[in-house]
N, C-alpha and C positions, 0 to 999 in steps of 0.2 A: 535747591537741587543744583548738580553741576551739570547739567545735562544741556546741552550747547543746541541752537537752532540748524547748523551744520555744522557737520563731521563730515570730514573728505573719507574718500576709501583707504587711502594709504594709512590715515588715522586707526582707520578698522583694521587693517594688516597686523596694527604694533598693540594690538591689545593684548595684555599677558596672557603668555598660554603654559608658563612653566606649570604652574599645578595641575593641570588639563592634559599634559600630553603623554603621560603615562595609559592613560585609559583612550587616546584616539583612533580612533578606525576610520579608516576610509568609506564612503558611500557608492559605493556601484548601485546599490538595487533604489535607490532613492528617485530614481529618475525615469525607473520601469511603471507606468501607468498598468493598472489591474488589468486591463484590455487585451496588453502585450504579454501579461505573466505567462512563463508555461511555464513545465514542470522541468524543464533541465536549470529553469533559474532556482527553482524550490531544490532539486539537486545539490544545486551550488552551494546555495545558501546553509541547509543543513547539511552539508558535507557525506550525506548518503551513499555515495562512491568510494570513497574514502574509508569510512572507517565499516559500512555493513558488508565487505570482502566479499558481494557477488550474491549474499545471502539475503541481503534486500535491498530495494528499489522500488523508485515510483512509478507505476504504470499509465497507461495514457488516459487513463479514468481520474485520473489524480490523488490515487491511496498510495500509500504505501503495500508493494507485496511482497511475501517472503518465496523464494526460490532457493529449497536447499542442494539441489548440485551447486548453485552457486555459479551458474549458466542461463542466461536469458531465455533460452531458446528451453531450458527443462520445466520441469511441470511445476507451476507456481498456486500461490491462494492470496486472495482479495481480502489485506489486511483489516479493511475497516468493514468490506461485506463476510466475512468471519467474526467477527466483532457482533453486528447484527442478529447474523444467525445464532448467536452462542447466548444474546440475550431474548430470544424470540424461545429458545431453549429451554429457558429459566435460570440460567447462568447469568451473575451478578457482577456489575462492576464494583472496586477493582480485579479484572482477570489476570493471571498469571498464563499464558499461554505457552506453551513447550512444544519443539518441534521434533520428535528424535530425531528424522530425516535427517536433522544439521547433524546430532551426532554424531551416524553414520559417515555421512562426509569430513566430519575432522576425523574422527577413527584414521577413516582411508587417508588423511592429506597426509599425517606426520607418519604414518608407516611408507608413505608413498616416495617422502620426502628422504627419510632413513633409506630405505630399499638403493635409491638412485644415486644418494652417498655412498652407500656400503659397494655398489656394481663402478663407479666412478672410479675409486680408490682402492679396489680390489682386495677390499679389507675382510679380514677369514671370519670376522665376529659375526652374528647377529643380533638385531634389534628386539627389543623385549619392554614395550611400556609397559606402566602400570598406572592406574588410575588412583589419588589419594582420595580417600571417599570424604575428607573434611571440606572439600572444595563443594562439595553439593549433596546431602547422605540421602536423599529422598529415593525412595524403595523403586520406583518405577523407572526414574532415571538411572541409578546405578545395574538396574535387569536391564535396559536396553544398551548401557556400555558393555556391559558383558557382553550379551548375544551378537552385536555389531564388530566387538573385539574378538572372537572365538579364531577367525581365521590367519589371526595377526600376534595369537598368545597375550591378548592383552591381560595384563593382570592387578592387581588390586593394591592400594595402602592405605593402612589403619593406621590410627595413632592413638587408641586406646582399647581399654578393656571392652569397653562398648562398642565400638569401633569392628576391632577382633572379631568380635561373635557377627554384628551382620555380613562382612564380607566371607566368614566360614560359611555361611547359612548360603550364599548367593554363589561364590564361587564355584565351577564345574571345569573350567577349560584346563584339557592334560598341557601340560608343561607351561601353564601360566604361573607366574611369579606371584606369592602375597607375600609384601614388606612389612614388617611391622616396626613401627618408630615408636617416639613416647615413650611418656613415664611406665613402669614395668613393676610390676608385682607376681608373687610366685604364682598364684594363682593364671593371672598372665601369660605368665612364661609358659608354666605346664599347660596349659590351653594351646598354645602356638604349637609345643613339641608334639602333644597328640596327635595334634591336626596333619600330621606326617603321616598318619597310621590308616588316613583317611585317604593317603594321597595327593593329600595338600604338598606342597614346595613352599613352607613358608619360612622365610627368613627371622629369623632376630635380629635386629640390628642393634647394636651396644653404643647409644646415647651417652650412658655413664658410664665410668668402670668400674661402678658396685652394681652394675648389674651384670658383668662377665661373671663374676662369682657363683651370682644364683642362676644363670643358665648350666653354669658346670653343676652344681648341685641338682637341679631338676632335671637334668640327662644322666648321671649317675641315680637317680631316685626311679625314675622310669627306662632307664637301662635303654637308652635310645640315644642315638650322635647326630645333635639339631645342625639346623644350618645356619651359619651366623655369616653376622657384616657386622664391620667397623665401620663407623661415623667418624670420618676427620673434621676436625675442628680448623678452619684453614685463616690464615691472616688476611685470605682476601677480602676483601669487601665488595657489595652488588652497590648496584646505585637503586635510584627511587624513592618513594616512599617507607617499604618496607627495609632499607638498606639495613637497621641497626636489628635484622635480624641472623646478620651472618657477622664475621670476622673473627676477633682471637674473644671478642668479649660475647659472644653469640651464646643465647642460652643451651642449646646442644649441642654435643661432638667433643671427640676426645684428643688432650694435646697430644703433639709429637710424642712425648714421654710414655703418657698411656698406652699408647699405641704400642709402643717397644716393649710397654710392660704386660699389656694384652698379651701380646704374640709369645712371650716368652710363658704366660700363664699355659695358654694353653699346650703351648709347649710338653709342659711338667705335666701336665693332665693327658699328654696321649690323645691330644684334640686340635692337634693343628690344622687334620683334614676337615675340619668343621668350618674354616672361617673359607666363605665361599665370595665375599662381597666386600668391595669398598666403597662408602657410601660420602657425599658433600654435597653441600647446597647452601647458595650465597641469598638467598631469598626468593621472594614474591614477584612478578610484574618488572622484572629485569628491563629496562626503557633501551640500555646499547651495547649495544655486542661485544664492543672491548671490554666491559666487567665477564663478560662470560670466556673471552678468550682466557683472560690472565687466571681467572680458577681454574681452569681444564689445566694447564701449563702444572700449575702448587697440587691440586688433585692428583693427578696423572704420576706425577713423581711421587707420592705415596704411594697409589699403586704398582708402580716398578721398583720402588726399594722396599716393599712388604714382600713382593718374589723373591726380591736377591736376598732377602735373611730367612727364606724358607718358606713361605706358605705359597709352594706351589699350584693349591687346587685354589688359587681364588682365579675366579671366571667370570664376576661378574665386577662391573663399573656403573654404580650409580650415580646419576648427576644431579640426580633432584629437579624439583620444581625452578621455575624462574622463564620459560619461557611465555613472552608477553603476548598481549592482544592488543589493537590498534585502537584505545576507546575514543580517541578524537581523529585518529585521518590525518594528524599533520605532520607525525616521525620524529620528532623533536621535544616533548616535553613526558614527564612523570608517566602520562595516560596513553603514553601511545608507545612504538619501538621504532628501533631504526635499521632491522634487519627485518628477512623475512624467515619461516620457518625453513624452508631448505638450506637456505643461510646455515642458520643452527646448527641442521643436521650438518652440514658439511665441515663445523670447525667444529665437531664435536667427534667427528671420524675423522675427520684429518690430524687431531691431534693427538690421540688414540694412537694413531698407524703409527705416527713420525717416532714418538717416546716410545711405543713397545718395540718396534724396528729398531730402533737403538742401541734397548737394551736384549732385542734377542730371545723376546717376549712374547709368549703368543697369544695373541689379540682376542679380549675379551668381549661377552655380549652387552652389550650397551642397556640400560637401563635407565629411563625418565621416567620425571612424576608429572608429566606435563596438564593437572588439572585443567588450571586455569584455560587455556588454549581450548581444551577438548570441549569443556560446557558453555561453557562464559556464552555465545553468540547461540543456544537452544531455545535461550527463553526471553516474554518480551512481555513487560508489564503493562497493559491497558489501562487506563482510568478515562472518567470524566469532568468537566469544567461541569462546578455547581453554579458558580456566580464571579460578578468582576467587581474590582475597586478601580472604579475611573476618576485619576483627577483633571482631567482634560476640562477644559471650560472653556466653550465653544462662545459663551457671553460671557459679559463682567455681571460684578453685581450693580448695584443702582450707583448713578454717579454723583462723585463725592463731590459737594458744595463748598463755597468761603466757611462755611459754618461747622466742619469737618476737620479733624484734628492736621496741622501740616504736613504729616508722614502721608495721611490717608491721601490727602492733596499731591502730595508726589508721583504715589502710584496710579492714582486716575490721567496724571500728569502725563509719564512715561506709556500709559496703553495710548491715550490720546496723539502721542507726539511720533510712536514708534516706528521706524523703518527701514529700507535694506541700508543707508546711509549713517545709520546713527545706532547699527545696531548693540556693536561691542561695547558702546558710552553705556549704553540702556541696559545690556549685560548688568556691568558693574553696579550702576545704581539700583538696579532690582532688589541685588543682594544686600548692597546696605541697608535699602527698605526694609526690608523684611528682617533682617536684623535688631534693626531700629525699634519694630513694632514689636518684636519678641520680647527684646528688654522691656518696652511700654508697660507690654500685659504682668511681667513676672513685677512690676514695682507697683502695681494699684494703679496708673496710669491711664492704661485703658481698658476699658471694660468689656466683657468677652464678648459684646455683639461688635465693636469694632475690631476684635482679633480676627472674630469670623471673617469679618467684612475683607479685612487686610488678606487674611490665606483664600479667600476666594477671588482675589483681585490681582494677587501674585499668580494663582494659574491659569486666570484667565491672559494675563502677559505673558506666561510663557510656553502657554500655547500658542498664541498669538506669534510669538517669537521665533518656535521653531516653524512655525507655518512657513515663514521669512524667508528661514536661514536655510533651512534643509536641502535646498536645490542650489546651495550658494558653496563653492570651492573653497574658500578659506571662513566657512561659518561651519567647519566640523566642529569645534569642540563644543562650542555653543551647543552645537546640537546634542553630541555624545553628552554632555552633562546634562543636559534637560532633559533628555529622554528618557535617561538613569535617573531622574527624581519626580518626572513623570509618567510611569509607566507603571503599566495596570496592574493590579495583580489579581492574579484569575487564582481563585478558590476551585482545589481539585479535591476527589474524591480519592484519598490514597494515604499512606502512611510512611514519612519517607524513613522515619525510624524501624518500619516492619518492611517494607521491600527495598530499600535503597540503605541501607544505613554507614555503606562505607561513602558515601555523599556526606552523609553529615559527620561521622567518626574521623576520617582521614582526607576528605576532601577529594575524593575521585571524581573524575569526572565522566560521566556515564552520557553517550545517546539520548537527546530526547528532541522529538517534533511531533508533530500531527500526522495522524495518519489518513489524513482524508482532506478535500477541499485543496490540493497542491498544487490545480491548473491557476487559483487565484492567487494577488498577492496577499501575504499576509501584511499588512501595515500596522500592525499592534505592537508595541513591547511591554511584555509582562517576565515579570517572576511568579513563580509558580508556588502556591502555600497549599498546604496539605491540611486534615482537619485536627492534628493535635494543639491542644494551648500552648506549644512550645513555641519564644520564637524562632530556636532553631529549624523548625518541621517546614521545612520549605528548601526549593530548587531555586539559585540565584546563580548558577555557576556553568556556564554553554558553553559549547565549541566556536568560536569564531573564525568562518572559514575565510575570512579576509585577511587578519591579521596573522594567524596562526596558532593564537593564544586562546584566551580565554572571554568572555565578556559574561555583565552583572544581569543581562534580559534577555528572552527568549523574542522571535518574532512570528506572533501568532495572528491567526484571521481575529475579527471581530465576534465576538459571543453572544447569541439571541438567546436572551430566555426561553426556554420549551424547548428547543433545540438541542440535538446531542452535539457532544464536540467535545472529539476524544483526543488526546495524546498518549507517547508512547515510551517510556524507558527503554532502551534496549542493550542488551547487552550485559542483562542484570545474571546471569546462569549461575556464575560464580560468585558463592560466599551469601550473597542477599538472602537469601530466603533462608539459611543455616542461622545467619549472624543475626536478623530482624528478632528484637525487642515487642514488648507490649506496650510502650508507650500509650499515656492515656488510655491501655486496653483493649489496641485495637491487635487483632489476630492474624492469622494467615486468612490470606486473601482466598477467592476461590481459582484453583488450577484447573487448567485441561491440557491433556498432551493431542496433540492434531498431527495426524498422518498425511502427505500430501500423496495423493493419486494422480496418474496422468493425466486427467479432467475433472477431478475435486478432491476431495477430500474425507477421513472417516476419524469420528472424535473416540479416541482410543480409552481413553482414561481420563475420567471424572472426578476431581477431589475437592470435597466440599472446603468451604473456608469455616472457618471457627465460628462457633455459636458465642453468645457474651455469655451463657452459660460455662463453657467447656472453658472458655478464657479465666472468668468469673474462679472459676475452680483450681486454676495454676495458682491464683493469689489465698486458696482456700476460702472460698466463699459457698456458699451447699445452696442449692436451688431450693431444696424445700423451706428451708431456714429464712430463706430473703423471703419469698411467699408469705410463708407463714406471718412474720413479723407486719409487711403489708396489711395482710387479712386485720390481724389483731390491731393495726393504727384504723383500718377502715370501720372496723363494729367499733370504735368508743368513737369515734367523727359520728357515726349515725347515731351513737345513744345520747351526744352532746347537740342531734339537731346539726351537723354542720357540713353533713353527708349525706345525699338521700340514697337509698336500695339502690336506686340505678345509678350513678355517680360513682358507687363503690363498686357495682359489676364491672362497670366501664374502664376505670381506674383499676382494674385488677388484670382484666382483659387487658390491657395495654401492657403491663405488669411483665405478664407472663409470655406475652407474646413477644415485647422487647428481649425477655431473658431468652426465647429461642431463636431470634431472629440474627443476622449478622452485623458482625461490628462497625460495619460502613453504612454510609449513606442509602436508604433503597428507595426507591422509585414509589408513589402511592401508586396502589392498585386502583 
């Protein structure tokens, strides 16, 4: 071994840290004693200020609670005593829990925010959202965007034939807008023009321009003059994640040329009073304002030279989707933005004003699809911690003798010798160890009780280690890599491919902490594994509200067996529960939507989660069928002797009782 009887400190200084300091964080909470925790540190820590906009917070009991005014002082509910109550209910973890209250208040923000744009600038348009119902279609949700929208003209966007029919069926508010984007069929089309006849105001908006065609043809056929919008195709580009959903290679939207050739169609057809809309959108989760300035600019000049070549009745400017949500609190990367929503509205009217002012133009009503924003922050997933994987080793294993292979002898060596002085020497030689002993085992070497012996004796050193180092200023990295290859993973009850799945699809990164026990420290790091056999199906990917980035572990309390101990997604509203998968089988979870009152609260709406039946049956599986075949293996086990009468009831009863039960983890009765 090289490991030396002294090491000076300065030696400790010069230990390589290049491969180490991409992943370093600083320690603040390291030195806070459980005693002294309180919950503005758990604040901190999970950045709860930051990214839950007012709409949650911890309270001095130590939950998380949700308050949707999004004001302290308004009527709030005791996230994790909700939680209780909902399973005292007979409501199952995982929950899906909905608040419309929030809805209501984003309703009101971005109208609020428009309104004080439009009085600011003295701009003659008005504001006209619409809701895209692909950002969340779920029936309960999209009735209480309506009813919250009624006074604000909130109105709807579909993007398909399916689409179409729920938001006709739901829609009622006079002079609310329905968009329809998407692929288009005749059928389609004449479904939209009808819905005129109803008193709908629905748009067509021309994606392709083979479908200008068959709109003039289904308004000729039903002798009615629809209301269309053009989709410009624009070379700007959005940033983020989603960015390669816009530019000139974007899959919707018509070039320059189209567009010339549109207008001149309709022209020849005695229909140019029909195009009433200009429609763009540079994508998803827009992270900084400048991608949104420079398309309003390329946008906005379509809509003033489509006026000045004739099509004076267009009134409306839509800008699409793309305004973001804050999922980490730090302003600066993919998941979060670096404006606020007033922001928006103000260079969304100000840009408007300046370019129609220009050209002498009179100022159109404004149109968003601001999905995302409106839901995203309504709903918040519950689960629970089944079990943990601790590799922490508080003892070594038995110690290794002359008579013990020399690797073995090294590392009994290093736990023996280790300390603040010689710590970064003992670093490096850990790792050769354990190196060493890996090749040993993969050549016939060593035999798998001394592999055991070696991987139990490595973490008992480097727990040992960080025990050391953790309270030590230049033993960060020591730490940050020990902690990441020693940290727990706590087994939850949840499905990150059925509620979370743009976590694992595109790497978002969502809200997540405990919603209870926040006056304690949490001194645990775990990732979080979910129960499919994937090893995707797991949470490895946090806010870190130190750095600003990101980090591989969550920091959670300690987990008793028999003890609940819940955490929280938040922030899942949008897309999760539309885009969630069966993975492994597992279904929709069970939802409730909860009303908050000025001193509690009334559970509005109940929706079960999926039976393994109902799930069972999307893969075409038939309940009678799986039964049956059971029955028929149990009678030849009993005529072979190898079943008795009860064994087979039993085994039947479980049978069927699994096929009705739900797809998660439940609790014995």
């Amino acid at each position: 071994m090289s490991l030396s009887k002294e090491t000076s400190k300065e030696a400790s200084k010069n230990h390589s840290r290049e491969s180490l300091n991409n992943n370093k964080s600083t320690s603040k909470f390291h030195d806070i004693s459980n005693d002294n925790w309180t919950t503005e540190q758990s604040s901190e820590l999970y950045g709860i200020n930051a990214w839950g906009s007012g709409y949650f917070r911890i309270n001095s009991q130590g939950n998380v609670c949700v308050t949707p005014s999004g004001k302290a002082e308004g009527p709030q509910v005791d996230l994790y005593e909700l939680t209780q109550d909902l399973l005292d209910r007979g409501i199952r973890v995982p929950i899906m829990i909905r608040f419309p209250d929030i809805l209501r208040a984003r309703v009101e923000s971005i109208n609020s925010c428009f309104s004080k744009a439009i009085a600011d600038h003295s701009y003659k348009g008005q504001y006209c959202g619409v809701y895209p119902i692909k950002v969340n279609q779920q029936k309960h949700l999209v009735q209480e965007l309506v009813n919250h929208g009624k006074p604000y003209r909130l109105g709807l966007e579909c993007g398909s034939k399916p689409e179409l029919l729920v938001v006709l069926s739901l829609m009622n508010t006079a002079n609310a807008l329905i968009i329809c984007n998407g692929f288009k069929d005749q059928e389609y089309i004449e479904t939209a023009i009808l819905s005129q006849k109803l008193g709908r105001h629905t748009i067509l908006v021309v994606d392709r321009y083979e479908e200008l065609k068959m709109i003039i043809e289904a308004s000729k056929k039903l002798n009615t003059f629809p209301h269309i919008g053009f989709r410009a195709k624009l070379n700007t580009q959005g940033a983020g994640k989603w960015v390669d959903s816009s530019g000139a290679r974007s899959k919707f939207g018509l070039t320059a040329d189209e567009i010339v050739l549109g207008l001149e169609t309709l022209r020849q057809n005695n229909m140019l009073q029909c195009l009433e809309l200009l429609h763009f959108h540079i994508g998803s989760q827009i992270p900084r304002i400048q991608s949104i300035k420079s398309s309003l600019k390329e946008g906005i000049r379509f809509y003033t030279e489509l006026h000045g070549m004739g099509a004076s009745h267009l009134k409306y400017v839509d800008v699409g989707g793309g305004l973001g949500v804050d999922y980490d609190g730090t302003g600066n990367s993919d998941s979060s933005i670096n404006y606020s929503e007033q922001e928006y509205a103000n260079d969304i009217v100000s840009a408007l004003q300046s370019l129609c002012d220009e050209k002498g133009i009179q100022h159109p009503d404004i149109v968003t699809e601001s999905g995302r924003f409106l839901v995203a922050h309504h709903s918040v997933l519950i689960f629970n911690v089944t079990g943990v994987n601790d590799l922490n080793r508080a003892e070594p294993p038995r110690v290794a003798g002359k008579t013990d292979h020399p690797v073995m002898q090294d590392l009994q060596y290093i736990y023996d010798k280790l300390n603040r002085e010689n710590i970064n020497e003992c670093f490096n030689d850990l790792q050769q160890a354990r190196n060493e002993a890996n090749s040993l085992f993969t050549y016939g070497v060593f035999s798998l009780l001394q592999r055991a012996w070696t991987e139990s004796m490595y973490f008992a050193i480097a727990t040992k280690m960080i025990n050391i180092a953790q309270n030590e200023d230049d033993c960060d990295d020591i730490v940050q890599t020990l902690s990441q290859e020693l940290c727990d993973t706590y087994f939850c009850n949840f499905s990150v491919f059925q509620s979370v799945p743009d976590s694992w699809a595109v790497g978002q990164l969502f809200p997540v902490m405990p919603v209870h026990r926040l006056s304690e420290k949490p001194i645990r790091q775990a990732t979080l594994a979910d129960l499919t056999c994937d090893s995707d199906g797991k949470l490895e990917k946090f806010i870190d509200t130190e750095t600003g980035k990101t980090k591989k572990t969550l920091q959670v309390h300690p987990f008793t067996t028999g003890k609940n101990y819940f955490l929280g997604v938040f922030l899942t509203g949008a897309y999760q529960e539309i885009l969630g998968d069966l993975h492994n089988l597992f279904g929709d979870t069970d939802a409730v939507h909860v009303s908050i009152t000025e001193n509690s609260y009334t559970l509005d709406h109940y929706i079960p989660g999926d039976t393994v039946t109902e799930v069972l049956s999307y893969v075409q599986y038939r309940h009678y069928n799986m039964v049956d075949s059971i029955r028929n293996a149990a009678e030849e086990a009993i005529q072979k002797g190898n079943l008795t009468k009860q064994e087979a009831k039993l085994l039947i009863k479980h049978y069927e009782e699994g096929l009705s039960g739900y797809t998660y983890l439940e609790e014995a009765e």
